[in-house]
The first five atom37 places (N, CA, C, CB, O) and aatype in JSON, in Angstrom:
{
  "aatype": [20, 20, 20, 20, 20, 20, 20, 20, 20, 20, 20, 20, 20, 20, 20, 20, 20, 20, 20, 20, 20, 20, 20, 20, 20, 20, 20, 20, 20, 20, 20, 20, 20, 20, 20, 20, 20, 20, 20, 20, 20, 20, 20, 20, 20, 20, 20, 20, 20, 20, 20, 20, 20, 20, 20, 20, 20, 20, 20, 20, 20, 20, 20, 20, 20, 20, 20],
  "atom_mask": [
    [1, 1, 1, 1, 1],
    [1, 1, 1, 1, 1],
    [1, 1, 1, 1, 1],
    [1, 1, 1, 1, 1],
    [1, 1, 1, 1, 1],
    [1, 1, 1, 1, 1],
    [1, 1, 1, 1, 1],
    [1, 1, 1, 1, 1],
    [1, 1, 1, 1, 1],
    [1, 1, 1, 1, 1],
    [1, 1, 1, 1, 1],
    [1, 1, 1, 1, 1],
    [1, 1, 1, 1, 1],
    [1, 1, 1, 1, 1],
    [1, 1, 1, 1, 1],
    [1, 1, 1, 1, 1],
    [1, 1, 1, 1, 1],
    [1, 1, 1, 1, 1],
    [1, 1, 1, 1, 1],
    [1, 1, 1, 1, 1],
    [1, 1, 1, 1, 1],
    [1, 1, 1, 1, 1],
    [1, 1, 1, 1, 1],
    [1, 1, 1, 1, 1],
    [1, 1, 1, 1, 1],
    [1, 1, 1, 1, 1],
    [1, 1, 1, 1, 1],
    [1, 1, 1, 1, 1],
    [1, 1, 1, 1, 1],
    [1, 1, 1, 1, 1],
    [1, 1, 1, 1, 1],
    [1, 1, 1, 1, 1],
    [1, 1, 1, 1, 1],
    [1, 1, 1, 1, 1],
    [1, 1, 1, 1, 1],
    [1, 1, 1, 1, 1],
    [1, 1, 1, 1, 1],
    [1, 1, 1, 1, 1],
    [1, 1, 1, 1, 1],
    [1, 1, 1, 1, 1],
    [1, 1, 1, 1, 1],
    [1, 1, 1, 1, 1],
    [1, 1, 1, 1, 1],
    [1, 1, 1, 1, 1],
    [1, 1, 1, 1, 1],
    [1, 1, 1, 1, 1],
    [1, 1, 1, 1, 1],
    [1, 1, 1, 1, 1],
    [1, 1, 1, 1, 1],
    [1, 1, 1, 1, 1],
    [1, 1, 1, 1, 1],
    [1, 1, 1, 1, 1],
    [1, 1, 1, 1, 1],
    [1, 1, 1, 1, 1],
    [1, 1, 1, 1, 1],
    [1, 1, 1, 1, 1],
    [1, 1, 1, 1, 1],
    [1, 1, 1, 1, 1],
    [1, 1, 1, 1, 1],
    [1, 1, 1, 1, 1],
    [1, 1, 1, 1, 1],
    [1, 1, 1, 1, 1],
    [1, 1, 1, 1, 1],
    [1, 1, 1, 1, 1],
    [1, 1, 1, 1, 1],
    [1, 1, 1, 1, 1],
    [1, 1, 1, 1, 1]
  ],
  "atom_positions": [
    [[0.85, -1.16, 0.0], [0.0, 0.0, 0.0], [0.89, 1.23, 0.0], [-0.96, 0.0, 1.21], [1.75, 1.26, 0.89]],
    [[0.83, 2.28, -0.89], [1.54, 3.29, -0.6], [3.02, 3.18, -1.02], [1.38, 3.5, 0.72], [3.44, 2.62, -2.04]],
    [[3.61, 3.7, -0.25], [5.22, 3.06, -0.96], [5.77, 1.99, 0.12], [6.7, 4.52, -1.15], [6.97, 1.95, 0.36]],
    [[4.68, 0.97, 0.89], [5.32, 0.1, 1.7], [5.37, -0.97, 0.95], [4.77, -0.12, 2.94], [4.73, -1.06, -0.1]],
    [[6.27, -2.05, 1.49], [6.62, -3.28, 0.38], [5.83, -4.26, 1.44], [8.65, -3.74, -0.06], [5.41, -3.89, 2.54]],
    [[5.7, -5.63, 0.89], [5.38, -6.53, 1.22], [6.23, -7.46, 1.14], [4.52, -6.7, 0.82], [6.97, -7.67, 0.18]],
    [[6.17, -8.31, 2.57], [7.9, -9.2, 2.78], [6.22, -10.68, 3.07], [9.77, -8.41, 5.11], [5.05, -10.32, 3.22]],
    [[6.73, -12.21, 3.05], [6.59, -12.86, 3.85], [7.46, -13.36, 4.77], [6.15, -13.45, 3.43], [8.63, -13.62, 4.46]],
    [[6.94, -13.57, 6.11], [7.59, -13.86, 7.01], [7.6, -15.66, 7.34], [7.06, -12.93, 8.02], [6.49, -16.15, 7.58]],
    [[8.63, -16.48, 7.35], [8.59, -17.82, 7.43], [7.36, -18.2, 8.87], [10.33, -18.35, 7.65], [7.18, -17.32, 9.71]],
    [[6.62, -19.54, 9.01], [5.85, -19.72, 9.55], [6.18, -19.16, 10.79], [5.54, -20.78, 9.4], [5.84, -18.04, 11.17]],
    [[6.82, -19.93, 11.37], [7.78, -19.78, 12.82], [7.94, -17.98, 13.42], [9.7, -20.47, 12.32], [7.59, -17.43, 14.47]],
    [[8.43, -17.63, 12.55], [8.23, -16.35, 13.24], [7.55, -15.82, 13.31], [8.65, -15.64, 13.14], [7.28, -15.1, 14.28]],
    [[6.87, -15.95, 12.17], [5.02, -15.29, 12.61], [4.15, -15.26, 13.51], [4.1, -15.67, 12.06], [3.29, -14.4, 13.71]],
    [[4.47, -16.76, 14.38], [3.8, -17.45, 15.65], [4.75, -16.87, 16.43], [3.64, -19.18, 15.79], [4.23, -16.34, 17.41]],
    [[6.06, -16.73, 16.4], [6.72, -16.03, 17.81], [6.57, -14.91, 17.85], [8.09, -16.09, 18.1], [6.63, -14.38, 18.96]],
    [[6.25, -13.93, 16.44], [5.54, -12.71, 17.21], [4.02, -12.56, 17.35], [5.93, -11.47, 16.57], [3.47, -11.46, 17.48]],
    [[3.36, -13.73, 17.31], [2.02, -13.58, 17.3], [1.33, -12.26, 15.92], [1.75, -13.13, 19.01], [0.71, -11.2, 15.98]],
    [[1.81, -13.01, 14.96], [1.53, -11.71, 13.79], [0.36, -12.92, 12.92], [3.49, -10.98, 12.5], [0.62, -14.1, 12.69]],
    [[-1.15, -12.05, 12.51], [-1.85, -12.75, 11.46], [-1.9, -12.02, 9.94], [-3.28, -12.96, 12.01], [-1.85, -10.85, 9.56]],
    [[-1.99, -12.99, 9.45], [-2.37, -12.3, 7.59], [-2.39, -11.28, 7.7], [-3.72, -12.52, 6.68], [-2.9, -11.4, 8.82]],
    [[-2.28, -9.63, 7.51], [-2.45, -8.92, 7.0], [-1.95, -7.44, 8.09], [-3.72, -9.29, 6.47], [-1.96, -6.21, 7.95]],
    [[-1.56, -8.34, 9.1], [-0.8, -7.45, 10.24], [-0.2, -6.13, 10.41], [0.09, -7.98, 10.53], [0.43, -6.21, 9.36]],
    [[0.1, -5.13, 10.8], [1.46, -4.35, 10.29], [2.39, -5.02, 11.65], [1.31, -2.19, 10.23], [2.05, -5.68, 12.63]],
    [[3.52, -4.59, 11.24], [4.4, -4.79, 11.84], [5.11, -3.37, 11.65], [4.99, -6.02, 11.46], [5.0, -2.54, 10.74]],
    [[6.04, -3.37, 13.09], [6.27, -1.9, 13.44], [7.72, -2.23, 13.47], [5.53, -1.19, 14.92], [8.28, -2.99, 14.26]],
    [[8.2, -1.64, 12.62], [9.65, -1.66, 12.22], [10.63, -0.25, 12.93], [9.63, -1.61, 10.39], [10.3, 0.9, 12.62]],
    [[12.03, -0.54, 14.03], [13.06, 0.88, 14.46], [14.25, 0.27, 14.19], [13.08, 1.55, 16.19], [14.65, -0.89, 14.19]],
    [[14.71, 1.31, 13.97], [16.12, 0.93, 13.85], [17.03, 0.63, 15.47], [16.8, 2.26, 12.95], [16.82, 1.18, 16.55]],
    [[17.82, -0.16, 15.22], [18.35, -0.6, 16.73], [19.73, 0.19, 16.39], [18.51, -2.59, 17.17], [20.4, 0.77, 17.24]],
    [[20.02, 0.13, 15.16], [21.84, 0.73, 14.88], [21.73, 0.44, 13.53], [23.46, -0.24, 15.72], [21.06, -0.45, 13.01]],
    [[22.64, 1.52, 12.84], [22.9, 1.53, 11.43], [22.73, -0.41, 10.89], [24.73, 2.38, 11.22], [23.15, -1.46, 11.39]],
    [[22.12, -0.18, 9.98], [21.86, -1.28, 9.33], [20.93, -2.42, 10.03], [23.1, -1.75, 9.02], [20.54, -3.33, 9.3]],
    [[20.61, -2.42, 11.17], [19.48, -3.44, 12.27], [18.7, -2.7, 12.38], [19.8, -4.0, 13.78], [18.73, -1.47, 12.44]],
    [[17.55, -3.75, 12.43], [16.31, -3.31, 12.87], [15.46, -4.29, 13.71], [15.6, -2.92, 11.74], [15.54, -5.5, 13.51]],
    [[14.41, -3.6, 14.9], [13.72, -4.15, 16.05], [12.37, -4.45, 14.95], [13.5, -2.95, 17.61], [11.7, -3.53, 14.46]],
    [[12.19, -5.59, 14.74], [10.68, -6.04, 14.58], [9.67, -6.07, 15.74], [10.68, -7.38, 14.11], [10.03, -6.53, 16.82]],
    [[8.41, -5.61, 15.55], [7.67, -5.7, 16.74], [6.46, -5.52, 16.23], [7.99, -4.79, 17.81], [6.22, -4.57, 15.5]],
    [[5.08, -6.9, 16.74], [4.0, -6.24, 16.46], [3.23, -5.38, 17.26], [3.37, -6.96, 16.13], [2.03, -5.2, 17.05]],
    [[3.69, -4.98, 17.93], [3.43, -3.67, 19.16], [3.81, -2.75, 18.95], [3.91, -3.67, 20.4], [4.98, -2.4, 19.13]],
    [[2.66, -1.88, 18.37], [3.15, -0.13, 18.06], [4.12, 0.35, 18.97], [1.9, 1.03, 18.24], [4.13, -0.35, 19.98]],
    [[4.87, 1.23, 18.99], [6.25, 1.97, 20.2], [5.31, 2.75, 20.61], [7.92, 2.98, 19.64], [5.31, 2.65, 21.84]],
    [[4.36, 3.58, 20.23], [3.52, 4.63, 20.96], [2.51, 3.95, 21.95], [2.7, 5.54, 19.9], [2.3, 4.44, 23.06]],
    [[1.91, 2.84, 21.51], [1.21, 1.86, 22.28], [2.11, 1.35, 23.84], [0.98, 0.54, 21.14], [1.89, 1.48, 25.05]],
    [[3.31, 0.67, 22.89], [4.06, 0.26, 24.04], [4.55, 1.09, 25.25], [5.06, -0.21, 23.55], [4.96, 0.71, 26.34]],
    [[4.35, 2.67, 24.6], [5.0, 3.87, 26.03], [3.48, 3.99, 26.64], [5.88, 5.99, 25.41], [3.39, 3.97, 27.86]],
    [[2.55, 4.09, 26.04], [1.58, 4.59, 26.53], [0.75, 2.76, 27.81], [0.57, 5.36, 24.83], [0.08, 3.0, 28.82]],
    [[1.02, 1.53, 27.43], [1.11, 0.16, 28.34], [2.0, 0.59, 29.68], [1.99, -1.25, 27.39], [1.48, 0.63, 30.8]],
    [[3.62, 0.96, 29.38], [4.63, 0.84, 30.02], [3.9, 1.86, 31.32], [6.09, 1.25, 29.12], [4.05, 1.5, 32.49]],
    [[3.17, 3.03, 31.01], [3.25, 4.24, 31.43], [1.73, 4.02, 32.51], [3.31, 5.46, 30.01], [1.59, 4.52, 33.62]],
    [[0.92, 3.32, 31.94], [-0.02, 2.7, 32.91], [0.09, 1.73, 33.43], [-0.98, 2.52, 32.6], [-1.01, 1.36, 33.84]],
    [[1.1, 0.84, 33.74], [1.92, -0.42, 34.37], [2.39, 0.77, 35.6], [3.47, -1.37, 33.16], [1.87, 0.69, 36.72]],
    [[3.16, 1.6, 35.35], [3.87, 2.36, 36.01], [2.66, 3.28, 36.54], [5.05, 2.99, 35.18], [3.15, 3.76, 37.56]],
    [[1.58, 3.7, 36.45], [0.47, 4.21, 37.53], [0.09, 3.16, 38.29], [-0.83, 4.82, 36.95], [0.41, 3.08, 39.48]],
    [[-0.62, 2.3, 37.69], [-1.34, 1.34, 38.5], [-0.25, 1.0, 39.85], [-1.75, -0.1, 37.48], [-0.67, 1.26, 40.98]],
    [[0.91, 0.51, 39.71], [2.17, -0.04, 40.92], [1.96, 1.19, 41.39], [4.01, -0.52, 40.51], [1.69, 0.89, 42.55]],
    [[1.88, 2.49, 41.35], [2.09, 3.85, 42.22], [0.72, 3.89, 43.03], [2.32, 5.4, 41.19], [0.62, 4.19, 44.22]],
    [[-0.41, 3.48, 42.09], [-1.69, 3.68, 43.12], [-2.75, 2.65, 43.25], [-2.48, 4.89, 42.75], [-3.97, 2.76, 43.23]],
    [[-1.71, 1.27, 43.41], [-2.56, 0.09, 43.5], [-3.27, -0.22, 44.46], [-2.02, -0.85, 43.37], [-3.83, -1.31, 44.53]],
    [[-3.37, 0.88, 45.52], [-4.04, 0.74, 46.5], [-5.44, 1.4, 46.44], [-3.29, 1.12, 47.45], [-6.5, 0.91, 46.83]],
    [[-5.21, 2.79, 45.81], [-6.2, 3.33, 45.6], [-7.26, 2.6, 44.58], [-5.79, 4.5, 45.28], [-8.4, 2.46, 45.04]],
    [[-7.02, 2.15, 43.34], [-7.55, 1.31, 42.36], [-7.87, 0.17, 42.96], [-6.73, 1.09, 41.29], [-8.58, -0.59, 42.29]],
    [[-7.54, -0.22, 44.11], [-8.54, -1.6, 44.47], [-9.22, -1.24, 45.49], [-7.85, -3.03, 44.88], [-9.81, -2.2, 46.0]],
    [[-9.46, 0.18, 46.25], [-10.35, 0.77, 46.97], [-11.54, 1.21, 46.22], [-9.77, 1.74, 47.6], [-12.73, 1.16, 46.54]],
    [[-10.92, 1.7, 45.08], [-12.15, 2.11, 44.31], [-12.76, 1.36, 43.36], [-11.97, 3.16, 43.71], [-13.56, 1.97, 42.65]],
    [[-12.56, -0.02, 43.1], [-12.63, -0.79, 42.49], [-13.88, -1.98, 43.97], [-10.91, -1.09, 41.86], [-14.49, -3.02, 43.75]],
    [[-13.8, -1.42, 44.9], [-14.74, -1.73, 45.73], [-16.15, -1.41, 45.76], [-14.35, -1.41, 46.61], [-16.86, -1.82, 46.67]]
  ]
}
């Protein structure tokens, strides 16, 4: 679509990243010439990391009010 290419990925890795037919996959660079495959958006993943990191700060309150 657009100017993105289309790769297939061998079975096996598809199942280790949990990726189906028609997926995106979120491609960074780790260092000149590597790159981090991930089917977990990076904006997704700060915005998970970042409510992991509330909930442990006010897990007390969230299961008071969760009463």
């Amino acid at each position: 679509q657009g100017g993105s290419v289309v790769a297939t990925l061998p079975a096996e890795v598809a199942r280790h990243l949990s990726v189906a037919p028609g997926q995106v996959l979120h491609w960074r660079e780790a260092a000149p010439g590597s790159y981090l495959v991930s089917a977990i958006d990076p904006g997704q993943l700060a915005a998970l990391e970042a409510m992991e990191e509330s909930i442990g700060v006010y897990r007390e309150i969230f299961a008071a009010l969760s009463r």
